[in-house]
mmCIF file of the N, C-alpha and C atoms, coordinates in Angstrom:
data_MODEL
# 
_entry.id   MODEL 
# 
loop_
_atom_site.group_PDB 
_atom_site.id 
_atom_site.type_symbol 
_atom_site.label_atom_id 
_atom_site.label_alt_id 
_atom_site.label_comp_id 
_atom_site.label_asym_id 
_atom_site.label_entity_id 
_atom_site.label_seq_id 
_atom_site.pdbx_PDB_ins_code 
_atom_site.Cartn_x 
_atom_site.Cartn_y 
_atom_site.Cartn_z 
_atom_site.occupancy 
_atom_site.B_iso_or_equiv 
_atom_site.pdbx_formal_charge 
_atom_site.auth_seq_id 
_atom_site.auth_comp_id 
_atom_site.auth_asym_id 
_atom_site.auth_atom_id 
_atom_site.pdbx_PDB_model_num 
ATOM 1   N N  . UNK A 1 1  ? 0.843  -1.180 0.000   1.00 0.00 ? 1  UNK A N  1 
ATOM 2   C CA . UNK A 1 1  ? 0.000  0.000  0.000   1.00 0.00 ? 1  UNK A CA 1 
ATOM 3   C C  . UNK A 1 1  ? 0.890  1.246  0.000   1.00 0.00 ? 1  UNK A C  1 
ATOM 4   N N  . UNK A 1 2  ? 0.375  2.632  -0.856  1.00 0.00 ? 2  UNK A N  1 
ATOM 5   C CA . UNK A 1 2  ? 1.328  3.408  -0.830  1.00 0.00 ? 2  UNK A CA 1 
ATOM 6   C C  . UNK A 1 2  ? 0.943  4.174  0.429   1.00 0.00 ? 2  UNK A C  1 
ATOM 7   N N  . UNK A 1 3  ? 1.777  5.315  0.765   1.00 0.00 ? 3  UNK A N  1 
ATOM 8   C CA . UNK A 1 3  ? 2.207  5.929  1.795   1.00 0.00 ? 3  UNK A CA 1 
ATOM 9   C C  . UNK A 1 3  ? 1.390  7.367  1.597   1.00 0.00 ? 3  UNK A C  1 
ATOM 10  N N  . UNK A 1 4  ? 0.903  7.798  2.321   1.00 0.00 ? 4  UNK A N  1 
ATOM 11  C CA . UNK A 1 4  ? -0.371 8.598  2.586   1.00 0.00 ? 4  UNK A CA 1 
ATOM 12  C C  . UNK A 1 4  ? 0.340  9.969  1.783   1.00 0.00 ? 4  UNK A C  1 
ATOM 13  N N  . UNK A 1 5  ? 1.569  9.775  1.916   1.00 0.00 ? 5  UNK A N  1 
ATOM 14  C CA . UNK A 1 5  ? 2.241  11.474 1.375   1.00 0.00 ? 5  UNK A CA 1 
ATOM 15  C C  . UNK A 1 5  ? 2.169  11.698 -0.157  1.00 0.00 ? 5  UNK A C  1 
ATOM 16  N N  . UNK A 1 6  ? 2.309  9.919  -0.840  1.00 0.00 ? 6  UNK A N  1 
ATOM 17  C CA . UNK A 1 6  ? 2.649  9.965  -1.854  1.00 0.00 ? 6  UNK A CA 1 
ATOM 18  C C  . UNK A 1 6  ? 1.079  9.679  -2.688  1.00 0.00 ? 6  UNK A C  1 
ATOM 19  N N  . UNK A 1 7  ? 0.351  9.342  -2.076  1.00 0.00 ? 7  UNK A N  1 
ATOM 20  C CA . UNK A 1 7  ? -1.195 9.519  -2.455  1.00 0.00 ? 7  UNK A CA 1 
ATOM 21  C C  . UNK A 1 7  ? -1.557 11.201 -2.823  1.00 0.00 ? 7  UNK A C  1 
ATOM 22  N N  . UNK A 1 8  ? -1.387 11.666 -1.476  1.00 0.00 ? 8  UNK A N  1 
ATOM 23  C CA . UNK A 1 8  ? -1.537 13.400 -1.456  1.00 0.00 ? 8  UNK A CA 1 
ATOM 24  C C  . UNK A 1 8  ? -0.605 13.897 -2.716  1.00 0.00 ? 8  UNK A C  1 
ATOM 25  N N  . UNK A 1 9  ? 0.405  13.522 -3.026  1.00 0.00 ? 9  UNK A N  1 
ATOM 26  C CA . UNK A 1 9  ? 1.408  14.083 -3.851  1.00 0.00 ? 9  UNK A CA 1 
ATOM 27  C C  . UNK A 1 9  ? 0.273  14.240 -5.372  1.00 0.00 ? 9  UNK A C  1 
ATOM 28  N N  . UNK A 1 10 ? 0.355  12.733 -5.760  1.00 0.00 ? 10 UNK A N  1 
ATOM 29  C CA . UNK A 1 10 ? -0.512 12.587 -6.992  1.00 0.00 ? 10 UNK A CA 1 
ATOM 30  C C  . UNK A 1 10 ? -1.089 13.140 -6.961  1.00 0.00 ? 10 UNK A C  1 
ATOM 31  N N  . UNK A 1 11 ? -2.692 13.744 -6.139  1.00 0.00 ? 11 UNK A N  1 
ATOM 32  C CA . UNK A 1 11 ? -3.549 14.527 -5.929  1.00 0.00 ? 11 UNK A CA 1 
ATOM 33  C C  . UNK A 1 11 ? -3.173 15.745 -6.151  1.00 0.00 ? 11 UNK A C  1 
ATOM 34  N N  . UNK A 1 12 ? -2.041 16.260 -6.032  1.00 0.00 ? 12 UNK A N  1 
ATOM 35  C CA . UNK A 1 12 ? -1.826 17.359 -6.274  1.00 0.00 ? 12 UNK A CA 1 
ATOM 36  C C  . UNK A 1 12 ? -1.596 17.344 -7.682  1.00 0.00 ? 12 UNK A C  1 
ATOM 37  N N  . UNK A 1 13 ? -0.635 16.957 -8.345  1.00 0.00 ? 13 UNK A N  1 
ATOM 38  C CA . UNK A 1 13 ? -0.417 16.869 -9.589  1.00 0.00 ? 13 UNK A CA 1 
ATOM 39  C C  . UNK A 1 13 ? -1.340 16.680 -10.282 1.00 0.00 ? 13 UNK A C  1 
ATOM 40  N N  . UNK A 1 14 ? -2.516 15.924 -10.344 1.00 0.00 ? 14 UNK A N  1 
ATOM 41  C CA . UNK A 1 14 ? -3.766 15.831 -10.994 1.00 0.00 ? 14 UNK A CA 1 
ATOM 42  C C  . UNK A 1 14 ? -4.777 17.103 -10.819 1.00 0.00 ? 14 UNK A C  1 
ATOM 43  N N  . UNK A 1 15 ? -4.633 17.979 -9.929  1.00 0.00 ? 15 UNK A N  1 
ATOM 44  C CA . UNK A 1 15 ? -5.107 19.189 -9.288  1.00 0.00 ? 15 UNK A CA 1 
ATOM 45  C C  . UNK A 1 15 ? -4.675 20.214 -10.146 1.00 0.00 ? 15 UNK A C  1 
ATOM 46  N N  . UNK A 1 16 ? -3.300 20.537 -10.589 1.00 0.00 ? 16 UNK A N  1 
ATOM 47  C CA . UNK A 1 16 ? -2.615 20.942 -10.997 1.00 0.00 ? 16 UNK A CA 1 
ATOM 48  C C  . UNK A 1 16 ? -2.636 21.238 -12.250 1.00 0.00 ? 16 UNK A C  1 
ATOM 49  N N  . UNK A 1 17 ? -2.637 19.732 -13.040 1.00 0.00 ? 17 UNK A N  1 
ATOM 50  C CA . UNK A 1 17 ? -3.054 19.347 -13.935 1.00 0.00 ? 17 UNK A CA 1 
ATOM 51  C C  . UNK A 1 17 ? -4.200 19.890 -14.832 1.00 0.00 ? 17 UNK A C  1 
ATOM 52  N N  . UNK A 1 18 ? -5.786 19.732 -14.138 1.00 0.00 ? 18 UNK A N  1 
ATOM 53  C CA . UNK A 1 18 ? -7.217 19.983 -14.115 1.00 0.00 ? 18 UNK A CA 1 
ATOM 54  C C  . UNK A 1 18 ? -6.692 21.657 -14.150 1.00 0.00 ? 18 UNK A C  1 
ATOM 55  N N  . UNK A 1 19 ? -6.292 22.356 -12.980 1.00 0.00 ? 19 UNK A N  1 
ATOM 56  C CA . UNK A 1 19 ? -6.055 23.891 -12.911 1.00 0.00 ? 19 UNK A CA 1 
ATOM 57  C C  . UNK A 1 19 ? -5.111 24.290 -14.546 1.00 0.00 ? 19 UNK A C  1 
ATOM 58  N N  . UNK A 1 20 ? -4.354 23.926 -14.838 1.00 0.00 ? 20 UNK A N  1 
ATOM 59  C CA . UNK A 1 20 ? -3.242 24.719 -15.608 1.00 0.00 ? 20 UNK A CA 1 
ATOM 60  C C  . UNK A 1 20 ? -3.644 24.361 -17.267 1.00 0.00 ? 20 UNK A C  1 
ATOM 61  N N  . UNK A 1 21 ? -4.344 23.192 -17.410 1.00 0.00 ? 21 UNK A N  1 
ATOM 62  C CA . UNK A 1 21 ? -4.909 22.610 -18.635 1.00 0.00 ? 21 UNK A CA 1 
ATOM 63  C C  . UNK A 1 21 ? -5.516 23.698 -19.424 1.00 0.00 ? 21 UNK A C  1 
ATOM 64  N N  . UNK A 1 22 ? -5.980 24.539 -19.739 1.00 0.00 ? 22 UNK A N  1 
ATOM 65  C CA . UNK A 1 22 ? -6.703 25.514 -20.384 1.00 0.00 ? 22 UNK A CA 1 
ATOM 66  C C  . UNK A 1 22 ? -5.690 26.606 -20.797 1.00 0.00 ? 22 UNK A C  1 
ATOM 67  N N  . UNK A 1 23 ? -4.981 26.971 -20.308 1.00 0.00 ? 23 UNK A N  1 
ATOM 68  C CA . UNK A 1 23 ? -4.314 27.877 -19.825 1.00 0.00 ? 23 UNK A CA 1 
ATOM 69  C C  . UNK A 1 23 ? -2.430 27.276 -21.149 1.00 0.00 ? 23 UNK A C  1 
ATOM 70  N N  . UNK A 1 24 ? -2.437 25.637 -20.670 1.00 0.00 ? 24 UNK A N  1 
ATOM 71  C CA . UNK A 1 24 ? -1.396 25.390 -22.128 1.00 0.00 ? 24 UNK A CA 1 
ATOM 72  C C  . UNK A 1 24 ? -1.980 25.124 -22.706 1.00 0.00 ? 24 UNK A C  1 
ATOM 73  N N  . UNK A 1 25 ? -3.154 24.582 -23.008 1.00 0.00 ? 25 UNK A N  1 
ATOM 74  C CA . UNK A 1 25 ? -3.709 24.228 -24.365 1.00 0.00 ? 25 UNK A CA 1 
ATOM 75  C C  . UNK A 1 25 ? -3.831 25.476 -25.457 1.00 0.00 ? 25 UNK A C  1 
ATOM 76  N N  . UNK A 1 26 ? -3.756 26.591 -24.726 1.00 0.00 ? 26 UNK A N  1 
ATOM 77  C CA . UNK A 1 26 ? -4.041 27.832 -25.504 1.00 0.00 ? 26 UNK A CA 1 
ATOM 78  C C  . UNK A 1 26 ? -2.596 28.455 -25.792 1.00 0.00 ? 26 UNK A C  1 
ATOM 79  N N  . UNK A 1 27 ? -1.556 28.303 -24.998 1.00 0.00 ? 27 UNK A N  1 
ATOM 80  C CA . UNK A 1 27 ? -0.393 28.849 -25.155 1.00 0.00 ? 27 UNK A CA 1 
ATOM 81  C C  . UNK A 1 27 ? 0.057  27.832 -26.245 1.00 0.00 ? 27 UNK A C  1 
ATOM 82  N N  . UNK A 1 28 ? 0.103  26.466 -26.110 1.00 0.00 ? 28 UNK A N  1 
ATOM 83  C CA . UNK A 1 28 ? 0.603  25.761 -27.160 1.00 0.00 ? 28 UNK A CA 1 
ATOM 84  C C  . UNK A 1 28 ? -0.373 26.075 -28.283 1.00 0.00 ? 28 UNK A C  1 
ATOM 85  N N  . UNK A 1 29 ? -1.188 26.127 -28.883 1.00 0.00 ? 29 UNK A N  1 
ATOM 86  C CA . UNK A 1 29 ? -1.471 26.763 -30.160 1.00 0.00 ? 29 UNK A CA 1 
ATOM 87  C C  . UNK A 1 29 ? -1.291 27.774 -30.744 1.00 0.00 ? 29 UNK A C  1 
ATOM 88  N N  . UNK A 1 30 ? -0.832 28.846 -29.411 1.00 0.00 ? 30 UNK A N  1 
ATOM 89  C CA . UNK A 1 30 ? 0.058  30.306 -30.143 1.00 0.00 ? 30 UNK A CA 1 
ATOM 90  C C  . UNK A 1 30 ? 1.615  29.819 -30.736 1.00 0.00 ? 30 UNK A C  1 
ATOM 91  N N  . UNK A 1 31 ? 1.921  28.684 -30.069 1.00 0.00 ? 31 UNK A N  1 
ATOM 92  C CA . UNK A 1 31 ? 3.324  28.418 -30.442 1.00 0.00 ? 31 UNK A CA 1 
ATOM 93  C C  . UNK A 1 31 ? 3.439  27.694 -31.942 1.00 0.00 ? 31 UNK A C  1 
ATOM 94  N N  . UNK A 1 32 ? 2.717  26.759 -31.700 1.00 0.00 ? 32 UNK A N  1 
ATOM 95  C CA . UNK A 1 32 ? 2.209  26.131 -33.153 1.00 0.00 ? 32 UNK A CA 1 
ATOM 96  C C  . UNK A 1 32 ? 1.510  26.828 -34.459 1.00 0.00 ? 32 UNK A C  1 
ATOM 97  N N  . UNK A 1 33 ? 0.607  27.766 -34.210 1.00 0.00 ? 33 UNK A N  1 
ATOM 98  C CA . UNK A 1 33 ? 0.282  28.733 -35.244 1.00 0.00 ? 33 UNK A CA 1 
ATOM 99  C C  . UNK A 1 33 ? 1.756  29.487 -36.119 1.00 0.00 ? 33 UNK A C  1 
ATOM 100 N N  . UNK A 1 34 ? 1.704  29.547 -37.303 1.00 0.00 ? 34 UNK A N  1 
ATOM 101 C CA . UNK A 1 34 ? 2.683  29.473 -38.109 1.00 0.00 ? 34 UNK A CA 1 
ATOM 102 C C  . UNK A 1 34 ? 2.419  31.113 -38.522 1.00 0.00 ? 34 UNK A C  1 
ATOM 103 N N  . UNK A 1 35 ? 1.113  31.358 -38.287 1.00 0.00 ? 35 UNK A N  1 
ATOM 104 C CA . UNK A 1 35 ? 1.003  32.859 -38.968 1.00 0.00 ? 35 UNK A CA 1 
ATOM 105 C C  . UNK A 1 35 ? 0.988  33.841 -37.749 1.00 0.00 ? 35 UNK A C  1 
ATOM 106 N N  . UNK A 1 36 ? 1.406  34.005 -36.987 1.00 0.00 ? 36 UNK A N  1 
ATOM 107 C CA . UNK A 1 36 ? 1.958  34.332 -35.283 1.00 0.00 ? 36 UNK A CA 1 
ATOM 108 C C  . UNK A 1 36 ? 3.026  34.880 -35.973 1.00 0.00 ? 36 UNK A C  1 
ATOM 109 N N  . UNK A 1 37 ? 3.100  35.987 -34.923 1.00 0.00 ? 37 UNK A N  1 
ATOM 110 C CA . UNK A 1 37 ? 4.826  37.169 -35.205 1.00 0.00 ? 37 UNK A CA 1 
ATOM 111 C C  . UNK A 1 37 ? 5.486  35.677 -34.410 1.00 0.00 ? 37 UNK A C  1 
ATOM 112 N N  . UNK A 1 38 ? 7.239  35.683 -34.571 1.00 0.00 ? 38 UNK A N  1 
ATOM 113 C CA . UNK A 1 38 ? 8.241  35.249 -33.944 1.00 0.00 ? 38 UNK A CA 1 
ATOM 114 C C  . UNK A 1 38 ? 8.249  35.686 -32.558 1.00 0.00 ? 38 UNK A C  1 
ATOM 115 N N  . UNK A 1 39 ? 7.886  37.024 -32.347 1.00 0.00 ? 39 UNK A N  1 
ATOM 116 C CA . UNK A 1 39 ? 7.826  37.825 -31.309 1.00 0.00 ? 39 UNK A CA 1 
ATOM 117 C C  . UNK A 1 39 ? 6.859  37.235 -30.253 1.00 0.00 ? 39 UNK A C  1 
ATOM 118 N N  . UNK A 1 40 ? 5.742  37.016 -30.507 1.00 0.00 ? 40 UNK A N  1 
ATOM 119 C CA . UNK A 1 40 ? 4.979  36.642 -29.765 1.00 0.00 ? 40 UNK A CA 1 
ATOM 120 C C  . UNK A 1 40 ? 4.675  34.979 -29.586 1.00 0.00 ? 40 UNK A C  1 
ATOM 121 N N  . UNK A 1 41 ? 5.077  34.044 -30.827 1.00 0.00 ? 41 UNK A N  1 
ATOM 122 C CA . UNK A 1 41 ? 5.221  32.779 -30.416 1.00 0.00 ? 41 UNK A CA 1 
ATOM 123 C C  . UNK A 1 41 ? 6.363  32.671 -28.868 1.00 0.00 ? 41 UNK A C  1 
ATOM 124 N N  . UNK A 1 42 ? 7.362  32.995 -29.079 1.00 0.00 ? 42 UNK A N  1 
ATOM 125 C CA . UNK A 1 42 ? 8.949  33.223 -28.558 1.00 0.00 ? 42 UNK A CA 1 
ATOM 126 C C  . UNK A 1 42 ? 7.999  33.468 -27.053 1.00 0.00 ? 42 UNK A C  1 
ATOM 127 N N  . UNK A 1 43 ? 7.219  34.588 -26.835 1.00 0.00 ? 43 UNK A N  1 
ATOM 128 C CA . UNK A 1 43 ? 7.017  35.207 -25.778 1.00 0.00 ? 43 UNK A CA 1 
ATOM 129 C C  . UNK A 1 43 ? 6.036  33.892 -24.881 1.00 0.00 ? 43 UNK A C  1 
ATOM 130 N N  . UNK A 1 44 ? 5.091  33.301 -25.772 1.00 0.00 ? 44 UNK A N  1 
ATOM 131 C CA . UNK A 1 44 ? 4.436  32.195 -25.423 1.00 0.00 ? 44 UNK A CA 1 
ATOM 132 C C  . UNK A 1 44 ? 4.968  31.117 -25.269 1.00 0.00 ? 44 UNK A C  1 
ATOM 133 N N  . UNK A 1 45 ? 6.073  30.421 -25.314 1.00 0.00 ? 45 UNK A N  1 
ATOM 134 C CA . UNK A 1 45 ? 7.406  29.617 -24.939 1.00 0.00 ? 45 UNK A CA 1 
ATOM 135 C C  . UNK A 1 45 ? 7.580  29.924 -23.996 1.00 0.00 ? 45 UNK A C  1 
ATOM 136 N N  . UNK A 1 46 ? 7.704  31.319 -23.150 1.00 0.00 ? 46 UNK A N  1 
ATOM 137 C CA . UNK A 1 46 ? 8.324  31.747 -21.975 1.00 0.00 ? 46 UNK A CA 1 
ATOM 138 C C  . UNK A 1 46 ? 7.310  31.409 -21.200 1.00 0.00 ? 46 UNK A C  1 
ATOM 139 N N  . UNK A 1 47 ? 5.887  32.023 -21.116 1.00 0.00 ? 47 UNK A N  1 
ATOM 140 C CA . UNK A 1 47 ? 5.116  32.088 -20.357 1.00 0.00 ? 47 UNK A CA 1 
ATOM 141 C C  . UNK A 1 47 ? 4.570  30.489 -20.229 1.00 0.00 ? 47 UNK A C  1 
ATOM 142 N N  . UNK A 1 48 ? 4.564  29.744 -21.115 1.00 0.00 ? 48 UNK A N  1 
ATOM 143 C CA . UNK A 1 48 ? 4.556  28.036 -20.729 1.00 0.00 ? 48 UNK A CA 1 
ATOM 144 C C  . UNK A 1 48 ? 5.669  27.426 -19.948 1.00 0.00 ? 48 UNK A C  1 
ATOM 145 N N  . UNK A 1 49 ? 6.510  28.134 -20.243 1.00 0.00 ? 49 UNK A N  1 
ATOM 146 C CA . UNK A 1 49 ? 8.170  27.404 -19.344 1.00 0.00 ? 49 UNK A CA 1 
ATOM 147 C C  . UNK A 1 49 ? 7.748  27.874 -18.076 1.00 0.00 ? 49 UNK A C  1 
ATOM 148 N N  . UNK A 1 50 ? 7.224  28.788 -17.850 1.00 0.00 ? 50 UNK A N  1 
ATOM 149 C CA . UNK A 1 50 ? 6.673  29.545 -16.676 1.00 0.00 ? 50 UNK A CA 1 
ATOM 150 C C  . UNK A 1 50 ? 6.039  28.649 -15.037 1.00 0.00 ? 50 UNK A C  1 
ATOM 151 N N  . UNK A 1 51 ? 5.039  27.649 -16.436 1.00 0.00 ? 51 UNK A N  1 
ATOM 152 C CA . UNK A 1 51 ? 4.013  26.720 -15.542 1.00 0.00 ? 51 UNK A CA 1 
ATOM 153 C C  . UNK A 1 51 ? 4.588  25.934 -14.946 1.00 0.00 ? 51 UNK A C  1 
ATOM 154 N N  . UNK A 1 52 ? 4.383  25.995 -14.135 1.00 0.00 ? 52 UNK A N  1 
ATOM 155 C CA . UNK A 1 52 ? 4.569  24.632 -12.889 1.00 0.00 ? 52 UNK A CA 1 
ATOM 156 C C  . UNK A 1 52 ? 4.832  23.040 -13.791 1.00 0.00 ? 52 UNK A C  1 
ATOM 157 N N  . UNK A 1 53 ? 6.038  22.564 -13.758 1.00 0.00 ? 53 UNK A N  1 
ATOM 158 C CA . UNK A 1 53 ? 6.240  21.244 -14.263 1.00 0.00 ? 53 UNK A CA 1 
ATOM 159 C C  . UNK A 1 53 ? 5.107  19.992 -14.025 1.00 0.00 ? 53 UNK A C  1 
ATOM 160 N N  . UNK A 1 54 ? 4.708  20.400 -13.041 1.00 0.00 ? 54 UNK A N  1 
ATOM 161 C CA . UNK A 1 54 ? 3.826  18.948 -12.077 1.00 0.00 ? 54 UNK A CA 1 
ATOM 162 C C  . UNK A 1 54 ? 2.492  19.520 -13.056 1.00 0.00 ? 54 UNK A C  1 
ATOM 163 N N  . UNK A 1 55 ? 2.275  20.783 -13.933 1.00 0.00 ? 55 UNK A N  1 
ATOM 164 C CA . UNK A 1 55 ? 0.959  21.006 -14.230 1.00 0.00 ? 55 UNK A CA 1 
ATOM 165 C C  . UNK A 1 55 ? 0.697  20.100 -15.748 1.00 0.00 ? 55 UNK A C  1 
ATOM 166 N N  . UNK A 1 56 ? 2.230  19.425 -16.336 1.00 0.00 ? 56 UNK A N  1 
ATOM 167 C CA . UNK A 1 56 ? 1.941  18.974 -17.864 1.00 0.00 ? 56 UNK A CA 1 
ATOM 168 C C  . UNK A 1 56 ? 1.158  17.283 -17.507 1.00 0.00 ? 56 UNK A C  1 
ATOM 169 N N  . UNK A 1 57 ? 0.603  17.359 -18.423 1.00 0.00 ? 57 UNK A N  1 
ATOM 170 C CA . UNK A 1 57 ? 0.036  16.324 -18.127 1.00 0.00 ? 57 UNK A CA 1 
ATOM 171 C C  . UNK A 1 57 ? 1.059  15.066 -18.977 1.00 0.00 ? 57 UNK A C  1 
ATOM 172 N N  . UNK A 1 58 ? 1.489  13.910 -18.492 1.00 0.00 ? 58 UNK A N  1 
ATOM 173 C CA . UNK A 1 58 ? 2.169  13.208 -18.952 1.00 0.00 ? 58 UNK A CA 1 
ATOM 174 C C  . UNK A 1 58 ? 1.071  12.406 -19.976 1.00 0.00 ? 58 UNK A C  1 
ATOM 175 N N  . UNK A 1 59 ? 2.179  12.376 -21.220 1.00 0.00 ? 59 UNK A N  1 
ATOM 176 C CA . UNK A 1 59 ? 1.418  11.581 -22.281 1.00 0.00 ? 59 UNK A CA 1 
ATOM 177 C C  . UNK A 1 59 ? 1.886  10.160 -22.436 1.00 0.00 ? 59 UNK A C  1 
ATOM 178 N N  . UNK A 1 60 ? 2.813  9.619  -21.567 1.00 0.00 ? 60 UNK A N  1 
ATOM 179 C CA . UNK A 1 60 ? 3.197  8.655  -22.236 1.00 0.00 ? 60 UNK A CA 1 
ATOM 180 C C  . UNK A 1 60 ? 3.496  6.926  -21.045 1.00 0.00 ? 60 UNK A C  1 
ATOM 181 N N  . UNK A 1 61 ? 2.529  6.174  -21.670 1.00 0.00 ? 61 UNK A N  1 
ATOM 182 C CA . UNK A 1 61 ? 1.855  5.434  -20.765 1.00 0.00 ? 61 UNK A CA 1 
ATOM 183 C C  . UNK A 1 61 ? 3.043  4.533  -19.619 1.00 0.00 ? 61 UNK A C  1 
ATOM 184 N N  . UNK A 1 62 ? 4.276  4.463  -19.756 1.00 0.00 ? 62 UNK A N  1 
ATOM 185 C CA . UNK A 1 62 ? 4.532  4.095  -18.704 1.00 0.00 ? 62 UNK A CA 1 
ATOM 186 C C  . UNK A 1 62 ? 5.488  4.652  -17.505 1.00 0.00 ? 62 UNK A C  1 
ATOM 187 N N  . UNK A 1 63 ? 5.420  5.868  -18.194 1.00 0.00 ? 63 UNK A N  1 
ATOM 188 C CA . UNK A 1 63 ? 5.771  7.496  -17.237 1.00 0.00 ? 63 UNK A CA 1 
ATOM 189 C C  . UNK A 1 63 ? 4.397  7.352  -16.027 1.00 0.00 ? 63 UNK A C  1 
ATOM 190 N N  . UNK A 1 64 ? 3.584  7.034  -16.848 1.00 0.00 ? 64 UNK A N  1 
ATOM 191 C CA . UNK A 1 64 ? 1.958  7.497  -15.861 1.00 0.00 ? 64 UNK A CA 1 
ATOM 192 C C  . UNK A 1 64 ? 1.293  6.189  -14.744 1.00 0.00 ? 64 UNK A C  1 
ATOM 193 N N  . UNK A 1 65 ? 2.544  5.762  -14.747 1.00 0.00 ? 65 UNK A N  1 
ATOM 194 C CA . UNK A 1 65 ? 2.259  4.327  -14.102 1.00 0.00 ? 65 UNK A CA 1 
ATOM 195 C C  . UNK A 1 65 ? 2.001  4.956  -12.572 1.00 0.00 ? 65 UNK A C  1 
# 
């Protein structure tokens, strides 16, 4: 059984997750849009590097174990 801290931990990260989700989904399509100044993709790179690491949601299935 895991350990009550590391239960709470996940919870957070899934919290995190749910909170910050809207917020890259929109910054990553300024980055990806091709007809975007350099200026302002560049600036939207920063402000995603910005987010809290624990907020990306992991895509890849045995990272998420």
């Amino acid at each position: 059984m895991a350990k009550l801290a590391l239960v709470n931990r996940e919870a957070k990260r899934e919290a995190a997750v749910k909170k910050h989700a809207a917020k890259r989904a929109e910054l990553k399509s300024i980055i990806d849009d091709q007809t975007r100044s350099m200026d302002e993709r560049m600036d939207a790179m920063k402000r995603l590097q910005a987010l809290p690491r624990n907020s990306s949601r992991c895509g890849c299935a045995i990272a998420a174990r």
